[in-house]
C-alpha positions, -999 to +999 in steps of 0.1 A: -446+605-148-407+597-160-395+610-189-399+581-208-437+576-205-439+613-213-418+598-246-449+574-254-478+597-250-461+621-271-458+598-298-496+582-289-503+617-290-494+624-329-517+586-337-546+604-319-544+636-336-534+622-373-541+582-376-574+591-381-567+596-414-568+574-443-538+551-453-555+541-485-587+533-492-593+509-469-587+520-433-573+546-414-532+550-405-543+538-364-559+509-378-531+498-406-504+508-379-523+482-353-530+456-378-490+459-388-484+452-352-507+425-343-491+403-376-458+407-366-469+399-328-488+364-344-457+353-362-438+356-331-417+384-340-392+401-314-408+434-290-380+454-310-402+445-344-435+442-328-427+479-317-415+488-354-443+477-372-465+497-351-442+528-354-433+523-395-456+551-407-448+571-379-433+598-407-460+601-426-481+616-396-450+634-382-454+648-420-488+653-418-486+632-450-526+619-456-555+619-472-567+655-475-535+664-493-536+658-533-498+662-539-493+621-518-482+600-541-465+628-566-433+628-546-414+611-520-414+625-486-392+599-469-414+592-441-395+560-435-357+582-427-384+609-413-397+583-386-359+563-381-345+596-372-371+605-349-373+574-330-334+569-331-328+594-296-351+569-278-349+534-294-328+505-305-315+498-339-338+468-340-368+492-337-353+518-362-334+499-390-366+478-401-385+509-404-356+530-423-355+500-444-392+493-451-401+509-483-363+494-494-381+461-489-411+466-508-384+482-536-363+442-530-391+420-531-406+433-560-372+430-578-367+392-562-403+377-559-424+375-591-456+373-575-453+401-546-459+429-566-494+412-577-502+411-539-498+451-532-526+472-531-531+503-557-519+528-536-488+508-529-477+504-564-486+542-569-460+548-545-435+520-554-433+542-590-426+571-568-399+558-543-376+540-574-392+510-587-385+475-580-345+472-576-319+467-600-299+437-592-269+456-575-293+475-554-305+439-546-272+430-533-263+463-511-296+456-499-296+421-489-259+432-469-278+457-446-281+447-410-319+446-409-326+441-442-348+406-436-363+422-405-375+448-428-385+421-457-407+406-427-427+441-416-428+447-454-448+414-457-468+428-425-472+462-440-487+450-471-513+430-453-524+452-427-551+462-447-585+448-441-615+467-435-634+446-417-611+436-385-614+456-355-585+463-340-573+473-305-564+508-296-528+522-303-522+535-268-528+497-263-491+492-274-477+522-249-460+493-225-443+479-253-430+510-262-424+522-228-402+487-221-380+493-253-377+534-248-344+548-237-342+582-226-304+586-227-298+567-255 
């Protein structure tokens, strides 16, 4: 085994032992991490954002943030910056930026688009009170200047959908060659 398939099943590991649990009230953080994934892999996005999709949440399970604890959505955690610096020792900027900049996005397009905050679901706007609020329009700007920002606007989009019950969707470990082709041990 090299060092970098040792990399992935470390990080399949922590989706087997916490994505189990329950994003919101729909389905489980393996299932909305999957179904983040496979939208971003229908509209043709790169491996690099396939990969981040997959990997956004990664914090909150690295922070053992889910459903059995009360205190979720009473402060923010990070797991976006928990997840980028994790992944950063192995992975490009291309993986990392768009999920660093992912709850940014949801902050952007509720501040730019009129009718995406109708489309999030209730734990998403419990949380969007919690990280900031939609932006102001000179945190719109600095945004918009970030390398990554659209990628991120795009998994955002992804993110927000990635939410339906009823689709049965294929395992994580499913996405370890993915991972394994983008993974750099000595990055």
């Amino acid at each position: 085994m090299t060092e970098v398939d040792d990399l992935v099943d470390r990080i399949i590991a922590v989706f087997e032992a916490k994505g189990g649990e329950h994003y919101d009230e729909a389905v489980t953080q393996n299932e909305h991490a999957v179904q983040t994934a496979e939208l971003a892999r229908a509209a043709g996005a790169s491996d690099e954002l396939v990969a981040a999709a997959l990997l956004h949440d990664l914090g909150h399970l690295l922070l053992d943030e889910h459903d059995d604890r009360p205190d979720f959505l009473e402060r923010d955690l990070h797991h976006e910056d928990v997840a980028a610096r994790f992944l950063s020792s192995w992975f490009p900027k291309a993986v990392t930026e768009p999920i660093r900049l992912h709850v940014d996005a949801k902050r952007y397009l509720c501040a730019v688009d009129d009718a995406y905050h109708s489309t999030l679901s209730p734990a998403s706007v419990a949380s969007l009170v919690v990280q900031g609020g939609p932006m102001d329009p000179d945190e719109v700007e600095a945004f918009r200047s970030l390398d990554g920002a659209a990628a991120a606007a795009d998994l955002r989009r992804w993110d927000d959908l990635a939410k339906d019950s009823t689709l049965r969707s294929a395992p994580v470990h499913s996405f370890a060659p993915l991972l394994e082709s983008l993974a750099e041990i000595d990055r």
